[in-house]
N, C-alpha and C positions, 0 to 999 in steps of 0.2 A: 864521228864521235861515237862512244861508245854508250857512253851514259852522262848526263848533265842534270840541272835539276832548273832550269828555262822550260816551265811548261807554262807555255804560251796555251790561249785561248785557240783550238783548230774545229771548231762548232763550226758546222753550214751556215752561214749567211744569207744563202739563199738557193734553194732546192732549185736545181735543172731538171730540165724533161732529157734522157737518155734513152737511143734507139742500141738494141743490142742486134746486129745480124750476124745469126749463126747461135742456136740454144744447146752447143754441146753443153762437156764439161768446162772450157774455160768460159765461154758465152753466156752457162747458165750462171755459173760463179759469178761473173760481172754486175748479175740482174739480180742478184741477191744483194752482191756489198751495197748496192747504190740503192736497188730497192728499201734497203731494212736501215740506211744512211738520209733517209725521207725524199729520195728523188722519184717521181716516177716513172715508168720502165715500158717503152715500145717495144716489143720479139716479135722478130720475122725467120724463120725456120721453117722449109719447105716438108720435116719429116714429121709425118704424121702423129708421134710420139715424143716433140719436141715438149708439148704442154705438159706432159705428165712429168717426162723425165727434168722440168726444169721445177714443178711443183715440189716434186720427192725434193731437191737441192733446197729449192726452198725451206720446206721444213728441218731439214740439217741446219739450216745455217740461224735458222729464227732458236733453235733449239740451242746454235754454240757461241755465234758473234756477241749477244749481246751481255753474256755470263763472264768477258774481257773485261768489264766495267762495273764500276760501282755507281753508275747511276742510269738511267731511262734512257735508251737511244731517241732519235727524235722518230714522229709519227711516222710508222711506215706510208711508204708511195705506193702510187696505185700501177700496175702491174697491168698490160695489154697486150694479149698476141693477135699481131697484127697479119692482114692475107695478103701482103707485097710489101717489097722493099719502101716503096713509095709512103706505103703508109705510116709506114714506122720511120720515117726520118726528115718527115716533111717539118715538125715543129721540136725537131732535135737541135740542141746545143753540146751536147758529146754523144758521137757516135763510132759503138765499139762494134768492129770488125773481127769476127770470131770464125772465119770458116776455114773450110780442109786447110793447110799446110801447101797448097799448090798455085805455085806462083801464077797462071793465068785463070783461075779460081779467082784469086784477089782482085787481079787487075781486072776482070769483068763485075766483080761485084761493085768494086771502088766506085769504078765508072757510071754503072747503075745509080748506086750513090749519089754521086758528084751530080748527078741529072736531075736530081729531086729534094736533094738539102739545103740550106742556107748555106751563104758561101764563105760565112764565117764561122759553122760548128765545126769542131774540133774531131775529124775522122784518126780515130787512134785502132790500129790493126794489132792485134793481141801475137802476133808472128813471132817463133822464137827463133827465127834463123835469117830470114829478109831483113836488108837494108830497105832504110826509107827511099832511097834515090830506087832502087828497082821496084816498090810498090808505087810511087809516082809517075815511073813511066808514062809516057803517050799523057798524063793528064793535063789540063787545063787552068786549075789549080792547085800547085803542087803544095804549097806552104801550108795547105789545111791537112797532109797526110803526116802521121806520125807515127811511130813502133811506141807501142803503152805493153809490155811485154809482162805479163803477171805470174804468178804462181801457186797451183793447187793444191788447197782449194782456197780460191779467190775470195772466199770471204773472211778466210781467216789470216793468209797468208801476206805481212802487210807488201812486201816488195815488189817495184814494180818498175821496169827497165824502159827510160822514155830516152827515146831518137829521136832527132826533127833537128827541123827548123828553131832557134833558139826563142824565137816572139811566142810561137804555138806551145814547145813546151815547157818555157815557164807559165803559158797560160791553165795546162796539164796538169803541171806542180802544185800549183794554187787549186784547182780541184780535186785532186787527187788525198792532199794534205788533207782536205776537209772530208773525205770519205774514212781517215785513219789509217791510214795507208802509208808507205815511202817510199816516194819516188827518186831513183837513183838517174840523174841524170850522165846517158853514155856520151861524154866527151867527141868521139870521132866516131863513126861508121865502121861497123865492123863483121863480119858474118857473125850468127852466134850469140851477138852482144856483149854481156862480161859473164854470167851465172852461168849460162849454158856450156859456155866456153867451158866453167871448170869442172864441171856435171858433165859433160863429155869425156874429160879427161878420164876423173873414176869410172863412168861408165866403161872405158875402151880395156883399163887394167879389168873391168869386172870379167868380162866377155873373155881375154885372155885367162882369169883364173881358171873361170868354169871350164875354157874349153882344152888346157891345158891338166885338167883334172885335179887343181890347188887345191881347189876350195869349194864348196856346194855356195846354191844361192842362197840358202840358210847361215851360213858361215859368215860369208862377206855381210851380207845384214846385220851379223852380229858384230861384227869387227868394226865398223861404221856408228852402231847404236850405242855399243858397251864403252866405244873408246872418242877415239878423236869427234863422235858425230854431239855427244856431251860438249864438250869443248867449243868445236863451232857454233852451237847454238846461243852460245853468250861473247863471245870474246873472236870469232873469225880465225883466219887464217897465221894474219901477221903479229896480231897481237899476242895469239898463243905463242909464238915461234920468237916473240921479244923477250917472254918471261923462260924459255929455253934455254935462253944465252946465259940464264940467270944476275947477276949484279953487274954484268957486263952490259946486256943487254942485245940487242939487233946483230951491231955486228962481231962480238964476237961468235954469237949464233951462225950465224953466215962464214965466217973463217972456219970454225967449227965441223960445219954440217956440206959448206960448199960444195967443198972439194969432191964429195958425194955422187955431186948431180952426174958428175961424170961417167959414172960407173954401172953397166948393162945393163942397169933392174927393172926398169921401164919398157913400154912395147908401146908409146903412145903416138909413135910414126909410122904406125901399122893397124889392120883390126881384123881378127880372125874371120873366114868366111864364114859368114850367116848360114852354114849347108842343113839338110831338114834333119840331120845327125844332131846338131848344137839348139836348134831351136827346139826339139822334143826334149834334150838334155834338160833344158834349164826351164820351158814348161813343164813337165815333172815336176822338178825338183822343186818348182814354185807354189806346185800344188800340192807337194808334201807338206811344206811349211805351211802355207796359207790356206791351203784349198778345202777347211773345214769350217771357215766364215766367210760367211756369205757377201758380195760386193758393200754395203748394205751396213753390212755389221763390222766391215773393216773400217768403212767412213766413220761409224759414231766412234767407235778407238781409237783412230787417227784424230776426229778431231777433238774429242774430251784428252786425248795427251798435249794436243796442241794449245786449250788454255789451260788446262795445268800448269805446264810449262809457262807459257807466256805468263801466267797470272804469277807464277814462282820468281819472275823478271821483276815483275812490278815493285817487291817487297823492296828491291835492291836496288830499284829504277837504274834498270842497266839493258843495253840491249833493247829487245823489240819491249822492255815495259818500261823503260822511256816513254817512247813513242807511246802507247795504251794510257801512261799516267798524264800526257800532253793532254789526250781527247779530254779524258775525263775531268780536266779544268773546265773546258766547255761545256761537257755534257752538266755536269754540277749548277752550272748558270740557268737549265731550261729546267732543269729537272727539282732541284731546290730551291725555291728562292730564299736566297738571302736577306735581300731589301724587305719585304714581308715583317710586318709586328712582330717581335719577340716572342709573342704569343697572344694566339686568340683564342678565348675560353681555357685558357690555360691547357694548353694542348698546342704543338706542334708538327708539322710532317717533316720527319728527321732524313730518314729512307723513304728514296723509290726507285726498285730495281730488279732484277734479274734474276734467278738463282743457277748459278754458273756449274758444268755438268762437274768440276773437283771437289764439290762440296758435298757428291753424293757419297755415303755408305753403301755395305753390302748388300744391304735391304733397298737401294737401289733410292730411296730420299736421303733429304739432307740429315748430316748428321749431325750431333746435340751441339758437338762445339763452334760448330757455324753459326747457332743461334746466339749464340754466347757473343761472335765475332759479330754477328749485325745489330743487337743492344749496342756493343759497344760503341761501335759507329755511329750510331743514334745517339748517344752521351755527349760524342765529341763534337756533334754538331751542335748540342745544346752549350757546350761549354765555350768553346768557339764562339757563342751570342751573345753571350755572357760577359766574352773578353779574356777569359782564358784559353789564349791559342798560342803558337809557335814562338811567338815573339814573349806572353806572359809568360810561357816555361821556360824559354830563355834567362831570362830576369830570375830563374829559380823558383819557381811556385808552380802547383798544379793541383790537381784533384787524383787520389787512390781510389779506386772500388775497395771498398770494402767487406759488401755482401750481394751477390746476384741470384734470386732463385727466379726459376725458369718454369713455366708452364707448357706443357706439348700439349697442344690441343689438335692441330690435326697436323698430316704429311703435305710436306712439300717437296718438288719434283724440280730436275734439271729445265729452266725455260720458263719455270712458271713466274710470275711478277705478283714482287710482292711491295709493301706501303708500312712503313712501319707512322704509328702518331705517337709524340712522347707528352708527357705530362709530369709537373715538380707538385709531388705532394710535400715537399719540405724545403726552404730555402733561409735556412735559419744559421749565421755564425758561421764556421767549420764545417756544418751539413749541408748535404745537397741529398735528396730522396727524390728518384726519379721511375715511372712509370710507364714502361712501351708498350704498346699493344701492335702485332704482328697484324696486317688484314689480306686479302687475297682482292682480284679485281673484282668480286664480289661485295664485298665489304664484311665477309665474316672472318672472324678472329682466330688466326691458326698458332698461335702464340703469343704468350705475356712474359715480360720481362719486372721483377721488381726491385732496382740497383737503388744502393748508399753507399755514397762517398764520402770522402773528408779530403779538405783544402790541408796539402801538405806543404813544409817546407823541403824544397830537394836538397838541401847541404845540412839540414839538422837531421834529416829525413822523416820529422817529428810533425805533428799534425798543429797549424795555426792558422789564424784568422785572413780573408782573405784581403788581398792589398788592389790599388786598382788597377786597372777600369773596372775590375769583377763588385770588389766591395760598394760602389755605388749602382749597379745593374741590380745586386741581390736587394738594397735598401731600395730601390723604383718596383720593385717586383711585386705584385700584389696576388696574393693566391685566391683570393674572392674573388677574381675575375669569372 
């Protein structure tokens, strides 16, 4: 599915210990989603600069994962790098297999594994090319080995490609669900899996451009980002290619375009020799484009596009903000409670959360109309309390702002957590005067908010009294609290 509006509760229920072996890029990625998803996190990585380079990762993803949401990830876990396999998989229940791409590589490390795990955690090998039947080889326990196939960077990127044994990876599923994640499960064994498969394809036409002299690596980037890569990012392959066919749909699309396939434009039963001629070519050329941001400074662009993006999903809950709007039923359950008096000292915690890196300006903090968007979010949880929610705007009634002025008292930064508390200095008739104060984990005040509304009717569009469940909340409501 593409987009539905089934956002089921996908909250942890309860934090695992996770052994990660191998702290590259996908290994450190792995120790970050589950890390900062409140599990915590074994790494056993023989290179001496595993800790640093998994720290650095660390701080990217503390700085982007949690800016996907509008409320509190759960407590981050606690983080160990460990001086043997042993150590790090002795009290594990998913243990993620991160190392080189070389298949007796794995089957020595599995095996190491398998000699020191329980014989019921879940060993899932992050391989983007290995069948499970070849990483179980020779083992002993085959049914606990899995392909959990993910995609960089792992803590932003929710998709994740699970092979196995059908008991283990529905057990996968049910874990993975609960890290925010989705996991795609691959029907039959297959080299590649499914993503790779089609990421090989583009890849093979890229390789023929460049080396054929089409098109620079600049070019193809473009051609990918400006065009179809828009496309894919919400809607895929087939569903762009249904709305083609236009009112016909699928298959006249296919009658259409078929006939096509046939005809020599492709090279993907071939791939140009890698000679040091093509790989200087297209190093060059990579470094023309790119090669004036640093490793560093490409990840926070890459990943501040990526919730951009993703959070631009959410508006339309379609695609990967589906999935982001699921968590966020859950996270809302730890993060606000609901159940909680209406208000104590007449004062409320409406927000707590994140400030996600798309809400920065060029000044590099947030900018004014995002304080404007986290008041208001603070209003709706107060009026939601009230009994003005989904269902009373439904029935046709709501609340207008009418006036909001905003105080900037200090800067707020991509990552930082913030608490907003609300307070009704007015709960009178048709009025509602409501009062936020922004705080920092600190507790000092980096913004005030001071909104007035009026109970409107939406088909007269005209301002009237309010009807219930609100009109008897507002008469229980006592402002001398």
């Amino acid at each position: 599915m593409s987009a539905g509006l089934d956002h089921q509760d996908t909250s942890s229920t309860m934090p695992i210990t996770v052994a990660v072996i191998g702290g590259g890029v996908i290994g450190g990625g792995w120790a970050a989603r589950f890390l900062l998803m409140g599990c915590d996190v074994n790494i056993y990585d023989p290179d001496s600069g595993a800790e640093r380079k998994i720290n650095q990762m660390l701080v990217n993803a503390r700085r982007s994962l949690p800016g996907l949401y509008e409320h509190m990830l759960p407590t981050e876990g606690v983080i160990q790098f460990c001086s043997s396999i042993a150590d790090a998989v002795s009290n594990a229940s998913w243990i993620s297999e991160s190392v080189p791409e070389r298949l007796e590589v794995k089957h020595s490390t599995i095996s190491e594994i398998q000699s020191h795990c329980n014989k019921d955690a879940i060993i899932a090998s992050s391989t983007s090319g290995f069948k499970p039947s070849e990483l179980q080889h020779g083992s002993s326990n085959p049914q606990q080995i899995i392909v959990a196939h993910p995609f960089n960077p792992v803590y932003l990127i929710p998709l994740v490609e699970l092979v196995g044994e059908s008991k283990t990876t529905d057990q996968a599923r049910a874990i993975l669900s609960q890290l925010g994640m989705h996991p795609l499960v691959v029907r039959k064994e297959i080299d590649a899996h499914i993503a790779d498969r089609l990421l090989e394809a583009v890849w093979r036409e890229s390789l023929w451009l460049v080396n054929d002299g089409i098109a620079s690596t600049s070019e193809i980037d473009d051609a990918i980002r400006y065009g179809f890569g828009l496309r894919w990012a919400q809607m895929g392959l087939f569903e762009t290619y249904r709305m083609a066919g236009g009112e016909a749909g699928m298959a006249h699309f296919m009658a259409q375009f078929g006939p096509a396939l046939k005809w020599p434009w492709t090279k993907l039963m071939d791939v140009p020799e890698l000679s040091d001629q093509l790989i200087t070519t297209i190093a060059d050329q990579s470094d023309k484009q790119s090669g004036h941001y640093s490793i560093t400074e490409l990840e926070h662009i890459r990943d501040d596009n990526l919730v951009a993006m993703m959070r631009a999903l959410k508006l339309k809950d379609w695609g990967a903000g589906n999935l982001l709007n699921k968590v966020d039923v859950g996270l809302q359950k730890t993060s606000v409670k609901s159940t909680e008096p209406l208000f104590e000292c007449n004062e409320m915690l409406t927000i707590h959360r994140v400030i996600p890196s798309s809400w920065l300006d060029f000044n590099g903090h947030m900018n004014d109309s995002h304080y404007a968007e986290v008041f208001s979010k603070a209003s709706d949880m107060i009026l939601r309390r009230l009994g003005a929610d989904p269902d009373y705007v439904a029935r046709g009634y709501s609340y207008f702002t009418v006036d909001l002025k905003i105080d900037y008292l200090n800067e707020c930064h991509a990552g930082d957590e913030i608490t907003v508390f609300t307070s009704v200095k007015l709960a009178e008739g048709k009025k509602l005067d409501l009062y936020h104060e922004m705080k920092d984990p600190s507790g000092n005040t980096v913004a005030t908010g001071a909104q007035f509304l009026l109970h409107v009717d939406l088909t007269s569009r005209k301002s009237c009294m309010p009807e219930e469940p609100v009109a008897t909340a507002l008469r229980n409501f006592d402002l001398k609290k």
